[in-house]
C-alpha angles and dihedrals in degrees: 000000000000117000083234079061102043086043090049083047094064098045094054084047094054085044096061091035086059092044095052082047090054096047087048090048089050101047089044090052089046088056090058104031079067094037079055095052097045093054092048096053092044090059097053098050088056096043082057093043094044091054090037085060089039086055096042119104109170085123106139093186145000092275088054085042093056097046098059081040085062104040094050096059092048081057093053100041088050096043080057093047086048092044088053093051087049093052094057096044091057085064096044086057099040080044082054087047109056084043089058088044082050084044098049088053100044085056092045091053096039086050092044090048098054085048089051095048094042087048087054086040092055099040088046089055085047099047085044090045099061107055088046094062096034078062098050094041087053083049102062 
């Protein structure tokens, strides 16, 4: 195999390499991007829940009192712990999603850098190709 072919070979190689990366960057970035959604979401129903129980007053005495009391402050602490794990999921995806942007590029560059080989190639066969046939056209 020519060493133009070999050369051609790896690049697609890389290509497909960089290609495999970016779907994986991608899928990884959608997962947390959803982790990201739910929590969110989570936190914000128990933040609700947490200020519906807060504004709720059906106690009919200081046992029923202390219970919402209690539960209220289950809720918040839960709607904190939530807000926290949503927090961090928000940085985990923006984290997925600068390794898909660093994905994206590394599979741009690997893909300009095949056309650009296969155009030199190409070119190098045609340049080599002309002279080739000028001398067997003198020839005849």
């Amino acid at each position: 195999m020519s060493s133009d072919a070999a050369r051609l070979r790896r690049a697609r190689l890389i290509e497909r390499m960089r290609s495999a990366e970016q779907r994986q960057a991608a899928a990884e970035a959608h997962r947390a991007e959803a982790v990201r959604q739910k929590l969110e979401q989570l936190s914000a129903r128990t933040r609700t829940l947490a200020e519906l129980y807060t504004l709720r007053d059906t106690s009919r005495d200081g046992a029923d009192l202390r219970s919402a009391s209690v539960l209220g402050s289950h809720l918040r602490d839960l709607g904190a712990t939530a807000a926290r794990q949503a927090a961090d999921a928000r940085r985990e995806a923006d984290d997925r999603l600068a390794d898909l942007a660093v994905a994206d590029r590394r599979l741009q560059h690997a893909e300009e850098g095949r056309r650009d080989l296969a155009r030199a190639i190409d070119e190098k066969a045609d340049r080599d190709e002309i002279p080739r046939m000028r001398k067997n056209w003198h020839a005849s």
